[in-house]
DOLUMPA-233786 format. One record per residue (C-alpha): residue number from 1; y, z, x. Coordinates in steps of 0.2 Angstrom, whole numbers, always signed. Layout:
! residues N
<r n="NUM" yy="Y" zz="Z" xx="X"/>
...
END
This chain:
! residues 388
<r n="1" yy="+0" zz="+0" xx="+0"/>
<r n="2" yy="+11" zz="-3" xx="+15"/>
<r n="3" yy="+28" zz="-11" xx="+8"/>
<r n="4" yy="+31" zz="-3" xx="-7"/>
<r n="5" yy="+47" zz="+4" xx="-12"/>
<r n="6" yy="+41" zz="+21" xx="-19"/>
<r n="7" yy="+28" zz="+33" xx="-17"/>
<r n="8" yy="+31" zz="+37" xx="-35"/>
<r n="9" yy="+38" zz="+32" xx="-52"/>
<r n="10" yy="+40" zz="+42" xx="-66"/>
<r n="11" yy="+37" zz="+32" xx="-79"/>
<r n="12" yy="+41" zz="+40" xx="-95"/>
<r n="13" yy="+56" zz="+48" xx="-88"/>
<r n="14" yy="+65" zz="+50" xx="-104"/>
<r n="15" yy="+52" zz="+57" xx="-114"/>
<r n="16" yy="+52" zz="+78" xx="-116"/>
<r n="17" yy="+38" zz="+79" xx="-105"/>
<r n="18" yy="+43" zz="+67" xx="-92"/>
<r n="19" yy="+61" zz="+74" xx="-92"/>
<r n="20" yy="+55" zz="+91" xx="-88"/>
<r n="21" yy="+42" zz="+82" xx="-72"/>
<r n="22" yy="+61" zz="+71" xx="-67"/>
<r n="23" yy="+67" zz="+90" xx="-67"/>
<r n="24" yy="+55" zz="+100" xx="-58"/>
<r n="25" yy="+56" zz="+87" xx="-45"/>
<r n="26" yy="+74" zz="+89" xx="-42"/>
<r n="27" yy="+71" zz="+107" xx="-42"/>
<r n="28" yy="+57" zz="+109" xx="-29"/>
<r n="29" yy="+61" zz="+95" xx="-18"/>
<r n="30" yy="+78" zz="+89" xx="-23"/>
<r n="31" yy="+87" zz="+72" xx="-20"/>
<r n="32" yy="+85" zz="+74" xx="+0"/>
<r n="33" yy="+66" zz="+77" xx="+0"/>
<r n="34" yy="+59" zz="+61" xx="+8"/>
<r n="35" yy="+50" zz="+57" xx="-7"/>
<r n="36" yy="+55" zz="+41" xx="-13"/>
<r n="37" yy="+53" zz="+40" xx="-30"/>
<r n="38" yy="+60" zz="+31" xx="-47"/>
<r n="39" yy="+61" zz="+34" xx="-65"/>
<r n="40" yy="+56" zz="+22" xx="-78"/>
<r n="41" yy="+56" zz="+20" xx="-98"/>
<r n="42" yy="+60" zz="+6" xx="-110"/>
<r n="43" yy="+80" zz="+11" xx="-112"/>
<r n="44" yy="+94" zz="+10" xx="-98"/>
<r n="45" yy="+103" zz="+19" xx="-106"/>
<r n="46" yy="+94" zz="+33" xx="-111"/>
<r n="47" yy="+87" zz="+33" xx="-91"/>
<r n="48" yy="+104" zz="+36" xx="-86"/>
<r n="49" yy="+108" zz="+49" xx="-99"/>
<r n="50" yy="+94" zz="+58" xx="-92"/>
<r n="51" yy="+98" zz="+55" xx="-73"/>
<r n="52" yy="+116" zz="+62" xx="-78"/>
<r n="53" yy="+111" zz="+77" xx="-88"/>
<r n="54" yy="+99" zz="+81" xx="-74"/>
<r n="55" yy="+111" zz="+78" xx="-58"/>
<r n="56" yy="+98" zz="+64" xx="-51"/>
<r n="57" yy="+105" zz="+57" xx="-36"/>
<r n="58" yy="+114" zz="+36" xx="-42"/>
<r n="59" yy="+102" zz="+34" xx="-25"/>
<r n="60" yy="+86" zz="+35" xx="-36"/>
<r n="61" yy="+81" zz="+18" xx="-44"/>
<r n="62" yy="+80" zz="+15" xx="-65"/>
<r n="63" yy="+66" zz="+3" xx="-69"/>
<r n="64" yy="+65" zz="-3" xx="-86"/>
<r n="65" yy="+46" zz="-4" xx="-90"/>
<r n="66" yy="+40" zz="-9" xx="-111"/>
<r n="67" yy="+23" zz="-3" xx="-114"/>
<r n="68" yy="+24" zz="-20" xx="-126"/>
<r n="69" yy="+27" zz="-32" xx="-110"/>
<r n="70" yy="+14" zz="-34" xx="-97"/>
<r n="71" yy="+25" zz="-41" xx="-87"/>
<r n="72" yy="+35" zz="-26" xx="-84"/>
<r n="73" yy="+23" zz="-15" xx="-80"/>
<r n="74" yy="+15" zz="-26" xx="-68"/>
<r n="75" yy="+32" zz="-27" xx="-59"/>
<r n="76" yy="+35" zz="-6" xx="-60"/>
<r n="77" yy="+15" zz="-5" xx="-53"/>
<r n="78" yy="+17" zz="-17" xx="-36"/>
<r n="79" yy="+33" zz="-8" xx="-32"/>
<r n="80" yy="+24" zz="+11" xx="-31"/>
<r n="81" yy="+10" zz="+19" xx="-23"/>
<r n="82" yy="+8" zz="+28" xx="-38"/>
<r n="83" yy="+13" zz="+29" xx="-56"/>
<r n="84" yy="+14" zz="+44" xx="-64"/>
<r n="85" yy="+13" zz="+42" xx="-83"/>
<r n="86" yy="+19" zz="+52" xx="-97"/>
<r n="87" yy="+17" zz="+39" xx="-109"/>
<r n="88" yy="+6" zz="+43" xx="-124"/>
<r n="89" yy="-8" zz="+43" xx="-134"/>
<r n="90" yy="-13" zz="+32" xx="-119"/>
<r n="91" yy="-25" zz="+23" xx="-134"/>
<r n="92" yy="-11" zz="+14" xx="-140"/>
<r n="93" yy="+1" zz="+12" xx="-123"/>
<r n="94" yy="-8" zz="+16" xx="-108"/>
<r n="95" yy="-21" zz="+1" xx="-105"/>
<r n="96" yy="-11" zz="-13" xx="-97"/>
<r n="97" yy="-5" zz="+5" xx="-86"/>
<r n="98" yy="-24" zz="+5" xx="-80"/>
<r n="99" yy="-27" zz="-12" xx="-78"/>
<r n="100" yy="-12" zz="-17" xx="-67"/>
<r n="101" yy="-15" zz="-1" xx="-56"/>
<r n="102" yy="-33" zz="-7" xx="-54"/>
<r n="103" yy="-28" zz="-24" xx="-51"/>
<r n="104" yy="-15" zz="-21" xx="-39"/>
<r n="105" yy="-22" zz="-4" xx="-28"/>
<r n="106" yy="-11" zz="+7" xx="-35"/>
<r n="107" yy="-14" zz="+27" xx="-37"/>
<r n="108" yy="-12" zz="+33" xx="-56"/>
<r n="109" yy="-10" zz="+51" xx="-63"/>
<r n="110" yy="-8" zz="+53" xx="-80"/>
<r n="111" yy="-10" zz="+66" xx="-93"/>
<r n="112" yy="-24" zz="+60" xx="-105"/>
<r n="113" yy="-35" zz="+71" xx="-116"/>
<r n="114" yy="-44" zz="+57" xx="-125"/>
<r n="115" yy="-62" zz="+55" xx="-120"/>
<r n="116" yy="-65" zz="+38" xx="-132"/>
<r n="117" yy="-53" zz="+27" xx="-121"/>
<r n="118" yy="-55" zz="+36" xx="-106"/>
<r n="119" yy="-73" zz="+31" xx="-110"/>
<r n="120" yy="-68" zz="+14" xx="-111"/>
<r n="121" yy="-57" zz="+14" xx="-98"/>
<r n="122" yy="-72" zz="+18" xx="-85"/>
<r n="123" yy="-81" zz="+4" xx="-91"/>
<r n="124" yy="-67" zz="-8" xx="-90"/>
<r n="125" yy="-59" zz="-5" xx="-74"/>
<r n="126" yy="-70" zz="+5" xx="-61"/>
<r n="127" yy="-76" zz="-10" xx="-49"/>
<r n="128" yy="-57" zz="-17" xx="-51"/>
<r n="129" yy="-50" zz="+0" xx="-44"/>
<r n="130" yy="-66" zz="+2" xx="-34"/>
<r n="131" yy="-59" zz="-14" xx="-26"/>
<r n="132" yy="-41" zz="-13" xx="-25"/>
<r n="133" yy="-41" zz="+6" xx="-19"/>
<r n="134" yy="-34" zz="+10" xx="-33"/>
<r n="135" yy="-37" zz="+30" xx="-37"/>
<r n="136" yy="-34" zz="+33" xx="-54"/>
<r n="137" yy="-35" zz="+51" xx="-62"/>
<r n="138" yy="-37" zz="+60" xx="-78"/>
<r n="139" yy="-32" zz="+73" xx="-85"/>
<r n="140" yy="-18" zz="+79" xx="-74"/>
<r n="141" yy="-12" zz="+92" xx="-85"/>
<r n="142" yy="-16" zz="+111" xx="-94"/>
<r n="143" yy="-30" zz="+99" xx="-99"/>
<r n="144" yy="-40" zz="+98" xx="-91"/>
<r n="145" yy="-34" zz="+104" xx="-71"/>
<r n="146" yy="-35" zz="+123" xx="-75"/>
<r n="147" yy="-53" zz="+122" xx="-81"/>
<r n="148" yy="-59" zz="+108" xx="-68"/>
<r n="149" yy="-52" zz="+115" xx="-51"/>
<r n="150" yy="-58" zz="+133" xx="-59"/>
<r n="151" yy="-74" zz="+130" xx="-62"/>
<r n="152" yy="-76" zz="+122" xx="-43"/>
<r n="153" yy="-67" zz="+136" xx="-35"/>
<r n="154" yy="-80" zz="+148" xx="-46"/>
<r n="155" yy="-94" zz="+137" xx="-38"/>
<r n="156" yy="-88" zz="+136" xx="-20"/>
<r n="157" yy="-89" zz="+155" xx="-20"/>
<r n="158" yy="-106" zz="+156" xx="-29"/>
<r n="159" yy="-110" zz="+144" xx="-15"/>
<r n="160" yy="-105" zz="+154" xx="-2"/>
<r n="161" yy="-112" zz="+170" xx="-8"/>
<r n="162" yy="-130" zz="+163" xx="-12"/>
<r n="163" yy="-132" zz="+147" xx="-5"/>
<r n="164" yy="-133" zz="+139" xx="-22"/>
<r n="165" yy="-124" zz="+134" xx="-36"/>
<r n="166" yy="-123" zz="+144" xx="-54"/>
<r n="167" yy="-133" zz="+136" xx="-67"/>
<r n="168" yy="-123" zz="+142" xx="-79"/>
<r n="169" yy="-104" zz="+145" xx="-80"/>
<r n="170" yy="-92" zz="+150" xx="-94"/>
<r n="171" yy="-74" zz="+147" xx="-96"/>
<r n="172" yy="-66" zz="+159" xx="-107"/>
<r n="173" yy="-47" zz="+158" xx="-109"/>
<r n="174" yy="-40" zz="+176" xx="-109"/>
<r n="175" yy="-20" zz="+173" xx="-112"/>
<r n="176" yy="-15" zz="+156" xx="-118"/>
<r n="177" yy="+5" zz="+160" xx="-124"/>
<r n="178" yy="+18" zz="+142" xx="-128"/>
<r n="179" yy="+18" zz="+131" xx="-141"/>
<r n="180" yy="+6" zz="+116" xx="-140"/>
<r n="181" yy="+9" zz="+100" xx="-134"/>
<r n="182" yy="+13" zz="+90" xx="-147"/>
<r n="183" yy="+8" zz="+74" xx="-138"/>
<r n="184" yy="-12" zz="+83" xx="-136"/>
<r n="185" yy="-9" zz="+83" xx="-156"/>
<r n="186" yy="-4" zz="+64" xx="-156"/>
<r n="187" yy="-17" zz="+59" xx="-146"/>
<r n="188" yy="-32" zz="+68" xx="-157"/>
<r n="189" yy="-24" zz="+60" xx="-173"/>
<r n="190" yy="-24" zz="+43" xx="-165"/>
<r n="191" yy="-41" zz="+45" xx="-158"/>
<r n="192" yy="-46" zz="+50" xx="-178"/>
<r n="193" yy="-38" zz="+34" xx="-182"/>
<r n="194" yy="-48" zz="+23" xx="-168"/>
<r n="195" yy="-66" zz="+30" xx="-176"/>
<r n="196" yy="-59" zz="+20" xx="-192"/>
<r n="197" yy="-61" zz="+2" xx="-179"/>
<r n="198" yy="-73" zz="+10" xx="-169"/>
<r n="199" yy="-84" zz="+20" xx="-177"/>
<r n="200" yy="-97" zz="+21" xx="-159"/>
<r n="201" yy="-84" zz="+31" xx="-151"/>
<r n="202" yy="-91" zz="+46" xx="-163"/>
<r n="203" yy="-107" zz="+46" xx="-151"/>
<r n="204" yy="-93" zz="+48" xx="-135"/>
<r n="205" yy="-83" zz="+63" xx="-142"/>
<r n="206" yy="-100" zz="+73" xx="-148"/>
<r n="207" yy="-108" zz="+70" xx="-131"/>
<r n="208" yy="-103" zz="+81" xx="-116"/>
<r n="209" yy="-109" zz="+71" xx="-102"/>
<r n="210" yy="-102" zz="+55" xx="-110"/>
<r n="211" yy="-91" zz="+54" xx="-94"/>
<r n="212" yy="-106" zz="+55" xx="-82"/>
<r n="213" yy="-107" zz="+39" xx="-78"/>
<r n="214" yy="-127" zz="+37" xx="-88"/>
<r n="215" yy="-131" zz="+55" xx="-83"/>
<r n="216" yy="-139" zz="+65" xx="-96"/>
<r n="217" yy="-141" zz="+84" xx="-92"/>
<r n="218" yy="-149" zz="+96" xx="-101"/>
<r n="219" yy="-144" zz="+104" xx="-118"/>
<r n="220" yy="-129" zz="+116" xx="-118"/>
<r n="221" yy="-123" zz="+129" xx="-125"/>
<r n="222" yy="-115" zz="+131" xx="-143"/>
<r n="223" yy="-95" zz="+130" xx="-142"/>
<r n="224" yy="-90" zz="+127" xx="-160"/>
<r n="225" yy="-94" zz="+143" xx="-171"/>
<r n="226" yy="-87" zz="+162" xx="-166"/>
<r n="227" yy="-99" zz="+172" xx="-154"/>
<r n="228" yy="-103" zz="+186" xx="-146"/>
<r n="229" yy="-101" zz="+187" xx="-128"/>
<r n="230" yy="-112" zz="+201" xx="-121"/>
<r n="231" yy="-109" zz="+201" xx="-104"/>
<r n="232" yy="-89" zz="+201" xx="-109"/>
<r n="233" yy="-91" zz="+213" xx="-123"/>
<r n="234" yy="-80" zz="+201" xx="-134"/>
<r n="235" yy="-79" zz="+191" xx="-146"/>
<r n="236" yy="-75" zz="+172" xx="-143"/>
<r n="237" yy="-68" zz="+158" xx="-153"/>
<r n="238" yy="-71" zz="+138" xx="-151"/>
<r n="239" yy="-58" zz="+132" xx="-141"/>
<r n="240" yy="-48" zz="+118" xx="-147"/>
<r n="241" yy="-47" zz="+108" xx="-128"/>
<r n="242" yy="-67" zz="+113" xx="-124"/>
<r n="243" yy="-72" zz="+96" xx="-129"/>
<r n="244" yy="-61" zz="+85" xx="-116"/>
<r n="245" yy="-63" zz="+100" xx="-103"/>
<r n="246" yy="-83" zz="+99" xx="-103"/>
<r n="247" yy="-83" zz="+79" xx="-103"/>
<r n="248" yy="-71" zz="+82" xx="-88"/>
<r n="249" yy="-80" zz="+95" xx="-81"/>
<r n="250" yy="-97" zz="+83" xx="-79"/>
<r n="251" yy="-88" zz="+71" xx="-74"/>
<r n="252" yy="-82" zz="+81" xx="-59"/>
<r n="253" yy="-99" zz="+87" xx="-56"/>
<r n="254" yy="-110" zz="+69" xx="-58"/>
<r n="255" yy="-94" zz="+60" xx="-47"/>
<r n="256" yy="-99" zz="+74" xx="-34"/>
<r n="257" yy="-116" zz="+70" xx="-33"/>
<r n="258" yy="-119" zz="+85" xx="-43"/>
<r n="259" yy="-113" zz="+98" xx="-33"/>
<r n="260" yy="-117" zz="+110" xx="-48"/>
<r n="261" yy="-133" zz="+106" xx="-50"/>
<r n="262" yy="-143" zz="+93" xx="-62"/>
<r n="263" yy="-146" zz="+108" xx="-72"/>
<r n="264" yy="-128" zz="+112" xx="-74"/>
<r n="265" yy="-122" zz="+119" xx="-92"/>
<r n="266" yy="-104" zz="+124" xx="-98"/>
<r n="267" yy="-98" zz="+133" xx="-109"/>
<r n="268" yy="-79" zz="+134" xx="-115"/>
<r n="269" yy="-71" zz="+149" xx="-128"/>
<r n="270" yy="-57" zz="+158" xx="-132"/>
<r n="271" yy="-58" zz="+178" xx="-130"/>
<r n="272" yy="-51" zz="+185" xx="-147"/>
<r n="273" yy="-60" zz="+206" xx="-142"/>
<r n="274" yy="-69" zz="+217" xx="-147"/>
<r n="275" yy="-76" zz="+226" xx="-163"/>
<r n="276" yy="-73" zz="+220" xx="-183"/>
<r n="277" yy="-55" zz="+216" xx="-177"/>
<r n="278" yy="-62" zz="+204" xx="-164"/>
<r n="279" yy="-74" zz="+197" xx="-173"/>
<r n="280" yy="-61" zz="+192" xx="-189"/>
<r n="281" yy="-48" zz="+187" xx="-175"/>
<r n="282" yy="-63" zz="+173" xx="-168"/>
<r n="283" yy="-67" zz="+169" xx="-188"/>
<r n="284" yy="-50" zz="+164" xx="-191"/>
<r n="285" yy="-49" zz="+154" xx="-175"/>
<r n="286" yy="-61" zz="+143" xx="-180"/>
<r n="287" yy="-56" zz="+141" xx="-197"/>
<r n="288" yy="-38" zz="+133" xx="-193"/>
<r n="289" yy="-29" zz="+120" xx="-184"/>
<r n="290" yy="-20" zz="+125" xx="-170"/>
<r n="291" yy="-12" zz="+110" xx="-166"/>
<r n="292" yy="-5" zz="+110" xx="-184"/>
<r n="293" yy="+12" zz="+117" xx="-180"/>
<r n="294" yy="+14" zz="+107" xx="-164"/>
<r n="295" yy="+30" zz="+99" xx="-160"/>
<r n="296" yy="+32" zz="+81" xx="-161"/>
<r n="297" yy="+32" zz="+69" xx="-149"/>
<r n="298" yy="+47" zz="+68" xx="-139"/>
<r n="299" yy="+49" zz="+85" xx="-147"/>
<r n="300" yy="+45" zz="+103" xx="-137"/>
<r n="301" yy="+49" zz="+118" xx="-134"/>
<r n="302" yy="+67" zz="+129" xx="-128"/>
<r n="303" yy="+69" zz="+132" xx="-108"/>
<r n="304" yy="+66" zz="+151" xx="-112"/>
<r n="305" yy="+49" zz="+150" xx="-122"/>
<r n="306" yy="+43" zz="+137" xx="-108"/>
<r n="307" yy="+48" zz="+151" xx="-92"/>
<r n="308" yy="+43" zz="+165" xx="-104"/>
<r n="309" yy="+26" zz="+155" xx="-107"/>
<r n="310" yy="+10" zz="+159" xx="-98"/>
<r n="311" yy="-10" zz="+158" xx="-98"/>
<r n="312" yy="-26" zz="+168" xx="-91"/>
<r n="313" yy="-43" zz="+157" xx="-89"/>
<r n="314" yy="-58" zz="+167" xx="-84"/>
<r n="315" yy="-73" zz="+159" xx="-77"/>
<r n="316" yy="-88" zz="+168" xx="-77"/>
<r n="317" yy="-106" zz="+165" xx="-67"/>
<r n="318" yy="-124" zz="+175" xx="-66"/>
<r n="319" yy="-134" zz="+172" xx="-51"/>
<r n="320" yy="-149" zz="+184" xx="-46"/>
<r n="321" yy="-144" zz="+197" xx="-58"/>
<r n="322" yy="-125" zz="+197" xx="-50"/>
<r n="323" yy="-110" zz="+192" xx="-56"/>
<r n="324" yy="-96" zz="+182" xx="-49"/>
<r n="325" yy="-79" zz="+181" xx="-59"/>
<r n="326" yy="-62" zz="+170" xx="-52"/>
<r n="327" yy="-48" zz="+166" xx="-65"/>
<r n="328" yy="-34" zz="+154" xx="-66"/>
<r n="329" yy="-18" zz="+159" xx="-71"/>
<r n="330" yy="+0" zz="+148" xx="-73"/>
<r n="331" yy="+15" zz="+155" xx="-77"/>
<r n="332" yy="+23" zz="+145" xx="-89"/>
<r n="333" yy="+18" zz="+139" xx="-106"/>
<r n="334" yy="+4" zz="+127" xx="-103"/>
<r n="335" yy="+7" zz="+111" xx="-114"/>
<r n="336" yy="+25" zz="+107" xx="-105"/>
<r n="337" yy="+30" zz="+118" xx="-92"/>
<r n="338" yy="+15" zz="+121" xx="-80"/>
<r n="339" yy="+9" zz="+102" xx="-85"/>
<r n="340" yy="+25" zz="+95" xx="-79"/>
<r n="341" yy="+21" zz="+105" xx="-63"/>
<r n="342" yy="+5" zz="+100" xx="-63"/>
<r n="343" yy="+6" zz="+81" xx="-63"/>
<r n="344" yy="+17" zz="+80" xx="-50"/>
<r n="345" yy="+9" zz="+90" xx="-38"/>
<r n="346" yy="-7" zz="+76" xx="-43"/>
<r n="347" yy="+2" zz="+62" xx="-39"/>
<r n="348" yy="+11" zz="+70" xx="-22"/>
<r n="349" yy="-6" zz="+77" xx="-17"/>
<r n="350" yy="-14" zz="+59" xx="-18"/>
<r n="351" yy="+0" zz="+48" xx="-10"/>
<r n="352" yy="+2" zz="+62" xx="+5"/>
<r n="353" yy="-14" zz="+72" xx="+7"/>
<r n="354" yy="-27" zz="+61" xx="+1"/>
<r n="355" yy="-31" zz="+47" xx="+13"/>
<r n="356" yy="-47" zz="+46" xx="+15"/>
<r n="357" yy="-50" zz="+43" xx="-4"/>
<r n="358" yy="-57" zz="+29" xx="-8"/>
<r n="359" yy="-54" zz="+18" xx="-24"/>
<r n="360" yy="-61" zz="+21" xx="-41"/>
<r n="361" yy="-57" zz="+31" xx="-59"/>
<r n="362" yy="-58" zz="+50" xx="-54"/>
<r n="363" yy="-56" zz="+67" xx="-61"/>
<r n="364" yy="-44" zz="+81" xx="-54"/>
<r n="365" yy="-60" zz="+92" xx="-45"/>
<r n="366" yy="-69" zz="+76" xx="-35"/>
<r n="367" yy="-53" zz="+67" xx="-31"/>
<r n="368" yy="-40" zz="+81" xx="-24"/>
<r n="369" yy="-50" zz="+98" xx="-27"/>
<r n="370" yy="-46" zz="+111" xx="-13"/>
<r n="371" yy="-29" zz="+100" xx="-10"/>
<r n="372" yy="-22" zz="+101" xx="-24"/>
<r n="373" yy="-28" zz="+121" xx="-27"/>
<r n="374" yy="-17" zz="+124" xx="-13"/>
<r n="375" yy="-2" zz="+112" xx="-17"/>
<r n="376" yy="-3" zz="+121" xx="-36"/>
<r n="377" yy="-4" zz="+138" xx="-29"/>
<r n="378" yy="+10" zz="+134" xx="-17"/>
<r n="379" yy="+23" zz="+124" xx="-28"/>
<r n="380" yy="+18" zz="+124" xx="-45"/>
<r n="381" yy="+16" zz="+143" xx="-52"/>
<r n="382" yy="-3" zz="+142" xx="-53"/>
<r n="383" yy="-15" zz="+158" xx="-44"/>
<r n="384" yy="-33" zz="+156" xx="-43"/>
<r n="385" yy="-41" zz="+172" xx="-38"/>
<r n="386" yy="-57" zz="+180" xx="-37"/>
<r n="387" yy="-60" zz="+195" xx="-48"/>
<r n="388" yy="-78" zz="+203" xx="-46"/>
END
């Protein structure tokens, strides 16, 4: 990718999300940081109504990109090492995204939670981006890098403790306070919408492993009805974002020649406590919506409910009758402020620590991994500890 002008573009930039990844970068490395980077959207005017509002250096380039026009996109792709998208449901604007960035070697980070074109998008463009050198990530955000990069940094200390990977490992999200993103929201209704054209997309979202490249592991565990966690001493609620996180999650494990094990099962909830009051908290959980008050798209939350936001995701494993506990924790609301952090530090971490990567469609863990732990934990408000 010698030649090209930046090493990112923000494209998206005048969206609520993608103004508030243009503003962290000003914020954590400024207009003087050697990064050479641009914003793009499909308004001029509205890119330089953000670039003012924000204090963006004149100095950093406005590219004016239509999702509609191919032409455009291609133009913004050969210009960048990578692209860096905000632009969703990614269903309905992000495929000529994919393509051009396969076609063309260049790096792609976006923000996607929707297994059916993900699916597709796998299938389509793998041997193109195999063959450009393209490196194209997933699921850059709350969903799904807290539960990816969490569970391997639970099974690189399981590995170092016992010489083998947990079989078994449960995510239980302990704290989860912000308002949801309304564009997760957008995307599941527009992937509701797609079973109406595509009705064999039901046999993707229903399967776990239907990211695992033909892999098929073994049965796993219940997620979608309130239980009882012995171990925790809790109840636990289906958690809205578990079935993107587990696809993502085998993904990760299958790309890393199963690192986990072939055996490997996940399990993904939502820790409501203990007793009758727990147990009501998890039966109500699963009996709403909890993307129904969501903003819209283009819509979000204040600065002070974003800074005063924060989340707590434990992950649990049992090997020879001991138990190893790490957590992740952000400290913003996850759906805007800690994502915004979160995709930038995953494009950065792949056009300046990444190298050696080779080409193809990835997911946070097999692509960056320990990387970008460090970069989060660094730059981005993100701790991942061990507990027990």
């Amino acid at each position: 990718m010698n030649g090209r002008k930046f090493d990112v573009v923000i494209y998206g930039a005048t969206g609520f999300t993608g103004k508030l990844v243009v503003e962290y970068m000003l914020n954590e490395y400024g207009n003087d940081s050697g990064i050479s980077w641009a914003m793009a959207g499909r308004s001029h005017e509205k890119l330089i109504a953000v670039r003012d509002d924000l204090g963006v250096s004149e100095e950093v380039p406005l590219l004016i990109v239509d999702s509609n026009e191919k032409s455009s996109i291609a133009d913004m792709v050969k210009q960048t090492k990578c692209v860096l998208t905000t632009v969703g449901p990614y269903q309905l604007y992000g495929d000529d995204v994919i393509g051009e960035c396969a076609s063309h070697g260049t790096d792609y980070v976006d923000l996607c939670g929707e297994p059916g074109w993900m699916h597709e998008m796998i299938e389509a463009h793998s041997e193109a981006a195999k063959a450009s050198g393209a490196r194209i990530i997933f699921s850059c955000g709350f969903d799904s890098i807290p539960f990816d990069l969490g569970v391997l940094f639970l099974q690189k200390e399981v590995i170092k403790r016992f010489g083998i990977p947990a079989a078994n490992v449960r995510g239980r999200v302990r704290a989860m306070n912000g308002e949801f993103s309304g564009g997760t929201a957008a995307s599941m209704t527009a992937t509701m919408s797609s079973l109406k054209n595509k009705p064999e997309l039901i046999a993707v979202l229903t399967n776990p492993f239907a990211l695992s490249n033909g892999f098929t592991g073994p049965q796993q565990p219940a997620d979608n009805k309130p239980i009882f966690d012995d171990k925790l001493e809790t109840w636990v609620a289906p958690f809205f974002m578990a079935p993107i996180n587990t696809k993502n999650i085998h993904r990760s494990n299958a790309l890393m020649d199963h690192l986990y094990g072939k055996d490997f099962c996940y399990n993904e909830m939502w820790i409501q406590g203990p007793g009758e009051e727990g147990k009501a908290a998890a039966d109500f959980i699963s009996s709403i919506n909890p993307l129904g008050d969501a903003p819209k798209p283009g819509e979000g939350p204040s600065r002070e409910s974003r800074e005063n936001g924060n989340y707590d995701v434990l992950f649990c494993a049992d090997v020879d009758n001991e138990s190893v506990h790490v957590s992740v924790k952000g400290d913003m609301d996850p759906g805007y402020g800690s994502t915004s952090k979160m995709i930038l530090e995953s494009a950065l971490c792949l056009v300046q620590d990444c190298s050696e990567l080779g080409g193809g469609i990835y997911t946070p863990a097999p692509s960056m991994g320990v990387k970008l732990i460090d970069r989060l934990q660094a730059k981005a408000g993100l701790t991942f500890k061990i507990e027990a």
